[in-house]
C-alpha positions as CSV (number, residue, x, y, z in Angstrom):
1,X,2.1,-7.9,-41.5
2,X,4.9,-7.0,-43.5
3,X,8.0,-7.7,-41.2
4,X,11.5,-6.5,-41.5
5,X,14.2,-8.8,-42.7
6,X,16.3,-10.0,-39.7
7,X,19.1,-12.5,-39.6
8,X,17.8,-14.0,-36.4
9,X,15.6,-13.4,-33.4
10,X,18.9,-12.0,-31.7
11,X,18.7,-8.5,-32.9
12,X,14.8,-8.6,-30.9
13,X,15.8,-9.6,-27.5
14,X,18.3,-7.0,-26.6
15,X,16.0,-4.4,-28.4
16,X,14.5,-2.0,-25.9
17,X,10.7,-1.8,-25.4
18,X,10.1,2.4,-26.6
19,X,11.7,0.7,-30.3
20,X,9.9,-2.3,-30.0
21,X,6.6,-0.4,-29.8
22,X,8.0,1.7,-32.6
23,X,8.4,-1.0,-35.1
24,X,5.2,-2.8,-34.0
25,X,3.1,0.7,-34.5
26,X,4.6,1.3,-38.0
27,X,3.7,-2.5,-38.9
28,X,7.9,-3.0,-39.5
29,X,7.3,-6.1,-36.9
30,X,4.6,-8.4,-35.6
31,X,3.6,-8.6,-32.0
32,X,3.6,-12.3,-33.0
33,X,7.2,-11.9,-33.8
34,X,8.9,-10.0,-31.1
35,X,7.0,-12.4,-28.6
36,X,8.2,-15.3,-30.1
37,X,11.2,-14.0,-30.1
38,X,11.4,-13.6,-26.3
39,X,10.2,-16.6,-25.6
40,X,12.9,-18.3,-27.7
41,X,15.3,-16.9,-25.7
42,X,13.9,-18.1,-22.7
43,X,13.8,-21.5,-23.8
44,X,17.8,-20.8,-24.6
45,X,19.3,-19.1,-21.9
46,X,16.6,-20.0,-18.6
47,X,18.0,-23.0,-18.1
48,X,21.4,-21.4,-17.2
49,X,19.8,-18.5,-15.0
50,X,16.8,-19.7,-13.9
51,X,14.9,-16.4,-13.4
52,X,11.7,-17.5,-14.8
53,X,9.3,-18.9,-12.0
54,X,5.8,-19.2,-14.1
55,X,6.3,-19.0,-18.3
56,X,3.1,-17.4,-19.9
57,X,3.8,-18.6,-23.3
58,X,0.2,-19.4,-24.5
59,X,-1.8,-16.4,-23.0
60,X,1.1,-14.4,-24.2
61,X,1.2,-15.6,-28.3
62,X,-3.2,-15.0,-27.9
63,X,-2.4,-11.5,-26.7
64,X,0.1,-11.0,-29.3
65,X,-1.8,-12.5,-31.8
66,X,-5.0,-10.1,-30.5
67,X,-2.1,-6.8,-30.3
68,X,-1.6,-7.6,-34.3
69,X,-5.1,-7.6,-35.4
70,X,-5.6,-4.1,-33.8
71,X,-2.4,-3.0,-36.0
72,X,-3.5,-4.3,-39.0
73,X,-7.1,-2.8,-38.3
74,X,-5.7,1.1,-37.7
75,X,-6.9,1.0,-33.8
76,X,-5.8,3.8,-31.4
77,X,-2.5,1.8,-29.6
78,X,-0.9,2.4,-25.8
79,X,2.6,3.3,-25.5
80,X,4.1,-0.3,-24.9
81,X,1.2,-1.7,-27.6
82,X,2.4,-5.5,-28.6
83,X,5.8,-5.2,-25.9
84,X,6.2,-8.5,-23.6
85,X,6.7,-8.0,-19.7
86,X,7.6,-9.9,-16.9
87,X,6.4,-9.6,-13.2
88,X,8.0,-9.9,-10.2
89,X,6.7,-13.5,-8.5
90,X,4.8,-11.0,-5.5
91,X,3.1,-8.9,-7.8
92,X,-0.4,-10.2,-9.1
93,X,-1.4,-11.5,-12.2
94,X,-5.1,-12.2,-12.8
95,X,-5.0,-16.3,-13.0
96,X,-1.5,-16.5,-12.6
97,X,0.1,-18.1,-9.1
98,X,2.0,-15.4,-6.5
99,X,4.5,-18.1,-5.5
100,X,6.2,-15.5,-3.5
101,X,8.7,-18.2,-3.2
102,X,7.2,-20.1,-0.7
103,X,5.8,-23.5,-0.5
104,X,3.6,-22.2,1.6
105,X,2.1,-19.8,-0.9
106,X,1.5,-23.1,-3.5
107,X,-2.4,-22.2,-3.9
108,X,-2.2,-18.3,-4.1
109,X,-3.8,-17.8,-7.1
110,X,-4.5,-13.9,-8.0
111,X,-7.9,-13.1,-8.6
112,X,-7.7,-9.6,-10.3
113,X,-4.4,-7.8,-11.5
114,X,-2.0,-5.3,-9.6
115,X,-3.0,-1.9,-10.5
116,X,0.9,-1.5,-11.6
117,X,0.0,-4.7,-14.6
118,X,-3.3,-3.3,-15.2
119,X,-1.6,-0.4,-16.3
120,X,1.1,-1.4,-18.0
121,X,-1.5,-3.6,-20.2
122,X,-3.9,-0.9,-21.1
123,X,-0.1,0.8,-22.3
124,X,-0.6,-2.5,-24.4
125,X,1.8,-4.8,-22.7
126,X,2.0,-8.0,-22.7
127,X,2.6,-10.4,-19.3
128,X,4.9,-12.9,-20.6
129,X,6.3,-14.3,-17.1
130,X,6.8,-14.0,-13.2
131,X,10.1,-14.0,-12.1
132,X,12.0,-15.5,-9.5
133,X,12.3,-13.7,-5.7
134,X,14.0,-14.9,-2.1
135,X,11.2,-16.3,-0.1
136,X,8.5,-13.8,0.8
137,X,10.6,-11.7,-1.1
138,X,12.6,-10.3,2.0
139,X,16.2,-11.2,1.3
140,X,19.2,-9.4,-1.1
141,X,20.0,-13.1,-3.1
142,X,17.3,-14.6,-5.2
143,X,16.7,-18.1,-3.9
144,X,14.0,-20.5,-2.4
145,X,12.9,-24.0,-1.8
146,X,10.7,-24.2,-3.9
147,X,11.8,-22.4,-7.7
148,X,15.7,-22.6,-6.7
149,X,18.5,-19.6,-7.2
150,X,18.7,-17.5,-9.5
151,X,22.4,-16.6,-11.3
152,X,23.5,-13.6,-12.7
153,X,23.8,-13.2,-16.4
154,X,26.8,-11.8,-16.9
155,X,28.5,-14.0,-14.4
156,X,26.1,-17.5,-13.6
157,X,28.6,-17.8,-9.8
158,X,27.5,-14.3,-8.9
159,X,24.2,-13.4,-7.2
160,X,21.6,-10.8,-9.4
161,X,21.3,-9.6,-6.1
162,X,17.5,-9.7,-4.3
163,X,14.7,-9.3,-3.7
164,X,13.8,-8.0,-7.9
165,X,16.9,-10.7,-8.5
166,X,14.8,-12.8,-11.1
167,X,13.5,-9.8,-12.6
168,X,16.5,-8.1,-12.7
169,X,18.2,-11.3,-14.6
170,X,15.1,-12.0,-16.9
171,X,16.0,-8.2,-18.5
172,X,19.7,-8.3,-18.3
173,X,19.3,-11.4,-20.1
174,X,16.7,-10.5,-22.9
175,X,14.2,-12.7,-21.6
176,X,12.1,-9.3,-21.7
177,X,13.1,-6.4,-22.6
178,X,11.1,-4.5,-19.1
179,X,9.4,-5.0,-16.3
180,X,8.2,-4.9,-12.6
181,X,9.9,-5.3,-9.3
182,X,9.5,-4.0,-5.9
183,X,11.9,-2.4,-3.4
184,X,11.9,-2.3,0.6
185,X,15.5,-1.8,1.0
186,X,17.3,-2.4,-2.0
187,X,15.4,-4.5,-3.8
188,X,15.0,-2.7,-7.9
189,X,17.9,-0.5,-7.4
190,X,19.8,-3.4,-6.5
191,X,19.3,-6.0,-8.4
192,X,19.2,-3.5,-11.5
193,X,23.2,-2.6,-10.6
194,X,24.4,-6.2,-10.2
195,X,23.1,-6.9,-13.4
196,X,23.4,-3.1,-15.4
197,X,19.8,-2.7,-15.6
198,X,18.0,0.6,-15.2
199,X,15.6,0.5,-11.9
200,X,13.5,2.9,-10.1
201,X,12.0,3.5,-6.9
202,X,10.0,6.6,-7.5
203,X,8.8,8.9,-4.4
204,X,7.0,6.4,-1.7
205,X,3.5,5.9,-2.5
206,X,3.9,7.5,-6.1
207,X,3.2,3.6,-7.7
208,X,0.0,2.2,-6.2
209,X,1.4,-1.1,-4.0
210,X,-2.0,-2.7,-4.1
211,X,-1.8,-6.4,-5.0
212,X,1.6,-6.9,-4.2
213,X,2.9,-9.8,-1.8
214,X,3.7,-9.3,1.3
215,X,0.7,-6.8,2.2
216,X,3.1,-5.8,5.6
217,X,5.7,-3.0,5.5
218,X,3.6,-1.1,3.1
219,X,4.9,1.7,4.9
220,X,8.5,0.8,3.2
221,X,7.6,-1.3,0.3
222,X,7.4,0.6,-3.2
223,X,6.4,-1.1,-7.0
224,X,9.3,-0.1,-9.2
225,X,9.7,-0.4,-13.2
226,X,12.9,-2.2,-14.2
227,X,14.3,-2.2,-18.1
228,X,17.6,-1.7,-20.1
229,X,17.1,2.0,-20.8
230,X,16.2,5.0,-19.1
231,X,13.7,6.0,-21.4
232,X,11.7,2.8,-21.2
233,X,11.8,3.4,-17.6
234,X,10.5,6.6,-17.9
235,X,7.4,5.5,-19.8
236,X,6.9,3.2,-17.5
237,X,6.5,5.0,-14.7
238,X,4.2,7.7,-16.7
239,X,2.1,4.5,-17.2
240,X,2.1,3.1,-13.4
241,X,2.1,6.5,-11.4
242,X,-0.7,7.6,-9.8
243,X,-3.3,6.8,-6.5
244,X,-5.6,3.9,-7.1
245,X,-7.8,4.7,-4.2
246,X,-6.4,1.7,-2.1
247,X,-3.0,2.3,-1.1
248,X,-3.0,3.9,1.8
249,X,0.1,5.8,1.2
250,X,-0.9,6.4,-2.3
251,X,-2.1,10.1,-2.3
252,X,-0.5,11.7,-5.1
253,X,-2.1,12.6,-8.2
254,X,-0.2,11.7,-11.5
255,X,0.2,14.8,-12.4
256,X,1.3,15.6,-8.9
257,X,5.2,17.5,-8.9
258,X,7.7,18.9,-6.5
259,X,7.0,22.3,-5.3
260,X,10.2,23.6,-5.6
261,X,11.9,21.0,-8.3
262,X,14.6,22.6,-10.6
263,X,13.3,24.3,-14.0
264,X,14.3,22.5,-16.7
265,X,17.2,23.6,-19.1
266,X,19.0,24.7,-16.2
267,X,22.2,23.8,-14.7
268,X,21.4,21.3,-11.6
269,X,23.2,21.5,-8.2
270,X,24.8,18.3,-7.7
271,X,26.4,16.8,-4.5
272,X,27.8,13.7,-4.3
273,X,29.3,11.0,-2.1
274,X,31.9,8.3,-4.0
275,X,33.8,7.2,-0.4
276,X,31.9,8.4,2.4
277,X,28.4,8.3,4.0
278,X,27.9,4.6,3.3
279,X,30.9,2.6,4.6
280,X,33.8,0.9,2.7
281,X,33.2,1.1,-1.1
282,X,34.8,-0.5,-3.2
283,X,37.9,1.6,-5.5
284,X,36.1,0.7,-8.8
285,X,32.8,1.8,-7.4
286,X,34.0,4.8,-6.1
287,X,36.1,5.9,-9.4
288,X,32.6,5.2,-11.2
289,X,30.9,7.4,-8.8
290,X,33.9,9.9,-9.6
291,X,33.7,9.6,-13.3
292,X,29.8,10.6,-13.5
293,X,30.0,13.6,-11.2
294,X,33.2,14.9,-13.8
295,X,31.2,14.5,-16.6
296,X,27.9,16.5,-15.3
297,X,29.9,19.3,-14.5
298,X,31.8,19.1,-18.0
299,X,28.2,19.4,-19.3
300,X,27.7,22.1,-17.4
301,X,25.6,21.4,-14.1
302,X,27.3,22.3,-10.9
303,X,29.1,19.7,-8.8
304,X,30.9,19.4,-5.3
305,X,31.3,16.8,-3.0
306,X,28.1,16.7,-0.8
307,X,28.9,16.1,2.9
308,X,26.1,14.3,4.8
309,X,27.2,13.5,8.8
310,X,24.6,11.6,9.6
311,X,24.7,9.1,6.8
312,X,29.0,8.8,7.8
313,X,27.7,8.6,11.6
314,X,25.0,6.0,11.5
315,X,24.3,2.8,9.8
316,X,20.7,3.2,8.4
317,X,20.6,-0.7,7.2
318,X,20.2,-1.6,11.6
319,X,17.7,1.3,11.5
320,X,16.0,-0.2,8.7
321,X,16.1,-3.5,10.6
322,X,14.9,-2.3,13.7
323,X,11.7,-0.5,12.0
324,X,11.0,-3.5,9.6
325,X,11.1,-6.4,13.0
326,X,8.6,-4.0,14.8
327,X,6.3,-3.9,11.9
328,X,6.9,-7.8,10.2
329,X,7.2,-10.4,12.8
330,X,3.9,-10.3,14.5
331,X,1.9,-10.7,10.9
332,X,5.4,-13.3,9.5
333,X,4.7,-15.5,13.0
334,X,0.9,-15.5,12.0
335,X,1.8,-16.8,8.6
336,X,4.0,-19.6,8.8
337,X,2.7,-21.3,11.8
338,X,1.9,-24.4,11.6
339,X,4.6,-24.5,8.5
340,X,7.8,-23.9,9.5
341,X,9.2,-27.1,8.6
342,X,8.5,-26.2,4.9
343,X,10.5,-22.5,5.4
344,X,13.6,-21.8,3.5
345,X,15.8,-20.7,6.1
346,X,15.7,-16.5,5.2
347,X,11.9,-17.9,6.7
348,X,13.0,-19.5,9.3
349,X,15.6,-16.4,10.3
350,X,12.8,-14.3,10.2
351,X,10.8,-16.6,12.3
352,X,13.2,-17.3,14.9
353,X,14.2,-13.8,15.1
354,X,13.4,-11.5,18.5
355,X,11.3,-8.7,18.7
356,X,13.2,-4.9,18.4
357,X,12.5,-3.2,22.2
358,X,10.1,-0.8,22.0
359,X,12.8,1.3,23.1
360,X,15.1,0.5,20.2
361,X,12.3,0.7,17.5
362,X,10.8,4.5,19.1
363,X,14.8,5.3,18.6
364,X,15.0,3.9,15.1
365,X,11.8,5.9,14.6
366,X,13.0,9.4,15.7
367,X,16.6,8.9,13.9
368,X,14.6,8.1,10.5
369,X,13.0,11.5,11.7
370,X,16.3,13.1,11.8
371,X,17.3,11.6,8.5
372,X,13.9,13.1,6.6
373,X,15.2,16.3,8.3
374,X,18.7,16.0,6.8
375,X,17.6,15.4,3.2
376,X,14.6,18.5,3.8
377,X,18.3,20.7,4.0
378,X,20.1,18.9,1.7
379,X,17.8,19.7,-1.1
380,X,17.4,23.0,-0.5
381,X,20.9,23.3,-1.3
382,X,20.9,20.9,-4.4
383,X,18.7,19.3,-6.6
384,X,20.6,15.9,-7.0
385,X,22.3,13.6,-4.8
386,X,24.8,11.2,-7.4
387,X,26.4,8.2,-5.4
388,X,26.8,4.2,-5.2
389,X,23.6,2.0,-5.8
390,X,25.7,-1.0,-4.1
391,X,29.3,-0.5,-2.3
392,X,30.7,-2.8,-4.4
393,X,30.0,-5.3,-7.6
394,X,27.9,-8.8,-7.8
395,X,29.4,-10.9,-5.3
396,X,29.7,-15.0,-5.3
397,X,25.8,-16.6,-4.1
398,X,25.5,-17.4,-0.5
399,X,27.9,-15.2,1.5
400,X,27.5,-13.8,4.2
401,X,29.9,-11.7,4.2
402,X,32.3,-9.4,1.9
403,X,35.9,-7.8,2.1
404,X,35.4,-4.6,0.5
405,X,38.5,-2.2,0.4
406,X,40.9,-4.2,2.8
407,X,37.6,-4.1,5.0
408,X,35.5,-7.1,6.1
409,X,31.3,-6.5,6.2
410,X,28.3,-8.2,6.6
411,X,26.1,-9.5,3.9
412,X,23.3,-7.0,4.9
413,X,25.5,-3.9,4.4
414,X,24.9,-4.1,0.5
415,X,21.9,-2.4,1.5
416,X,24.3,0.8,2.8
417,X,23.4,2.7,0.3
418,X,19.8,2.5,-0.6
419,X,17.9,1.6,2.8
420,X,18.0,5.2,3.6
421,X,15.6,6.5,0.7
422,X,13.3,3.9,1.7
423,X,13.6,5.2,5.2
424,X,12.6,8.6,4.1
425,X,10.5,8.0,0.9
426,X,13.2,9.8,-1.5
427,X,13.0,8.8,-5.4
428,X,16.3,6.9,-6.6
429,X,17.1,5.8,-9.9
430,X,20.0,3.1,-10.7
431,X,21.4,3.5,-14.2
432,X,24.3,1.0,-15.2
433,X,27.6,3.0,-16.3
434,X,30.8,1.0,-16.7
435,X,32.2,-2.9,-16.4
436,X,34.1,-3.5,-13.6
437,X,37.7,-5.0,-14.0
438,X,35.8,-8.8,-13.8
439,X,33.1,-7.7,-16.1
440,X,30.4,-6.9,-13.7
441,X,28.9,-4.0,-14.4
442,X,28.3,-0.9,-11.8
443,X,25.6,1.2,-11.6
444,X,25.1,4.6,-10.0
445,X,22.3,6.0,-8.1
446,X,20.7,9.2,-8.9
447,X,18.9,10.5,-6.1
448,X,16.5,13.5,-6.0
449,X,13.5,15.5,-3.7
450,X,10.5,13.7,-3.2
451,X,8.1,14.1,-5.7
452,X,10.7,15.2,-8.4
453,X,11.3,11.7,-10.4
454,X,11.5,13.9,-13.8
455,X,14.7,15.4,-12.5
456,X,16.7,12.2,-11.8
457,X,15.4,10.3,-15.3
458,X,16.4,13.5,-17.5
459,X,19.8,13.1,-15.4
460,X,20.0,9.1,-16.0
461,X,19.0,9.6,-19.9
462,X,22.4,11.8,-19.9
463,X,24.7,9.7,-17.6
464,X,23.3,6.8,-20.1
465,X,24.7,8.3,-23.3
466,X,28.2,7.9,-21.3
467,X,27.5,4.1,-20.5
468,X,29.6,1.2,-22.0
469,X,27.5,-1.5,-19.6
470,X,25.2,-2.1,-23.1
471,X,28.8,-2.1,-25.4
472,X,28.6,-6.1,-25.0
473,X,25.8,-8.4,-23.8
474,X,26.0,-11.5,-21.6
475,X,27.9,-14.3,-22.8
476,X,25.0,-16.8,-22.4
């Protein structure tokens, strides 16, 4: 193939993957190329972040190799056609190990793909690694026993956030240009802001969570794609989406949309929240928040200050708890017996840990209830809710708690601001907007009805032409 003239491989791996497929579909680069050129810079910068759990190189060059020959030969080509990706370490990969982060988990080799990498390799992906996860994938910092702690690109002392931390770090650091996580709590939208990625979590049971590590809390759990722009995330999830007759929860046609969603072309009604509904938030965050909502109404959408009183009066993280212990710890206990001396100790928490009351977790139950009920009104009202991803900005690894405008918080109230729409199923999208003052980017979260995904990514697309997160790149 005729490839175009580059001073280096540097100008590939910050590339996005919609231009990478462009380039590879009008023969202006090789498949072998832009491969290589990822896994060059894993060889560079992995050492540093460590987000990289199992490396795919030689399946990945034959498959890129294979992706060229259908080029060269005028075959019909998927959207991503020749484009590396990496896979959350929970997700399977036919033949590959789901570590999960566990030793316990040493021998799990996947027999037959997710549906979610199925998909994305009929699009014409490429796997070119799993990434690295908190142990059984249930924690907001990326570390384990067994593949170490991950570090945050634009920082290496601050966390990339958990449980999508290596995935989020792999992107943010152009060890692939997209790819897939999961989220129970925080865990894509997260991640994605502590490192100024784009990550969704579409409507619950929109993305098939078949073959995905643990198999408990599907109720909560949802596949999520993860990238550097929202349009890459976009064709992602046209590529993922859809029932796969397994999932439980997964009983929405692809072409399945919101009853009532917004028409497009027309002004949306916007509420959102910068310093209330999800405890202390940091000023930077907030101003962020601020910023956003200014510029959508300069554009022309409609935007007040949403007022939510049951997201200021309760603290849906303990809710989220309470839910997740009634559901987990019977099937966790049944797991790691017999092994708890080889349990990290987020394992050995969640081990040790009591079971909610039943009282406590039918209570948890009826205020999630509530909470459904709350965002039923709220979107009648509007169409979009715009607020934090995360309260404040990557924090140092291992504490376990932050001071976050004067006040003092646990570790677990990073989760604030997300928990809620996994609570009640709601689509969010995290799209990375400015640098903080310590060059740490912040996202914001774009939040919409259920079943209306379109509305928040044609909303990110715009709030991304106003980023400066992709102005600079980590200094690795």
């Amino acid at each position: 193939m005729r490839h175009q003239k580059r001073a280096a491989h540097d100008a590939l791996h910050y590339t996005d993957a919609t231009e990478l497929a462009r380039l590879i579909r009008t023969k202006k680069l090789s498949p072998v190329e832009v491969m290589q050129a990822h896994l060059d810079r894993i060889t560079k910068v992995n050492p540093k972040v460590n987000a990289i759990t199992t490396l795919l190189s030689e399946q990945a060059l034959k498959s890129a190799k294979e992706a060229e020959k259908a080029i060269l030969e005028g075959r019909e080509v998927g959207a991503f056609h020749g484009v590396p990706f990496s896979v959350k370490d929970v997700i399977d990969v036919a033949g590959v190990l789901t570590h999960g982060g566990s030793k316990i988990l040493a021998d799990n080799i996947a027999k037959q793909d997710a549906p979610s990498v199925a998909r994305m390799k009929r699009a014409g992906a490429i796997p070119i690694s799993k990434t690295n996860v908190p142990e059984f994938s249930c924690w907001t910092e990326t570390d384990n026993l067994v593949t170490g702690r991950t570090n945050n690109p634009w920082n290496l002392d601050r966390t990339p956030g958990g449980s999508s931390g290596g995935e989020s770090a792999s992107i943010a650091a152009g060890m692939s240009p997209m790819g897939l996580g999961s989220d129970v709590a925080i865990s894509v939208r997260g991640p994605a802001a502590f490192t100024g990625i784009v990550g969704l979590k579409a409507t619950h049971g929109r993305i098939p969570y078949t073959g995905h590590f643990p198999h408990f809390l599907s109720r909560y759990w949802h596949i999520g794609p993860m990238a550097r722009s929202v349009r890459d995330v976009t064709t992602m999830f046209e590529t993922i989406k859809g029932a796969d007759g397994i999932d439980p929860y997964g009983i929405h046609a692809r072409d399945a949309g919101c009853a009532n969603a917004p028409i497009g072309g027309h002004p949306l009604r916007i509420g959102y929240l910068s310093k209330t509904g999800f405890g202390p938030v940091d000023p930077e965050v907030a101003a962020s928040v601020e910023e956003v909502a200014t510029f959508l109404e300069q554009v022309g959408h409609h935007v007040e200050i949403a007022k939510i009183p049951l997201l200021e009066e309760n603290d849906f993280v303990a809710t989220a708890m309470t839910l997740f212990m009634g559901e987990l710890l019977d099937d966790f206990r049944k797991l790691v017996a017999g092994h708890k001396e080889e349990l990290h100790f987020i394992g050995t928490l969640y081990a040790e840990m009591p079971d909610p009351s039943l009282k406590d977790y039918i209570a948890a139950q009826a205020l999630t209830t509530r909470l459904k009920s709350t965002f039923a009104q709220y979107f009648e009202k509007y169409d979009v809710l715009l607020c934090p991803v995360i309260p404040f900005t990557a924090p140092p690894h291992q504490l376990q708690e932050y001071v976050v405008d004067g006040q003092t918080i646990a570790a677990t109230q990073m989760m604030r601001a997300t928990s809620p729409f996994n609570l009640t199923g709601l689509p969010g999208l995290s799209v990375p907007f400015r640098m903080s003052s310590e060059r740490l980017p912040i996202n914001v979260q774009l939040v919409s009805r259920w079943l209306d995904e379109e509305t928040i990514l044609r909303l990110g697309a715009l709030v991304e032409t106003q980023s400066s997160v992709w102005d600079q790149h980590p200094a690795l």
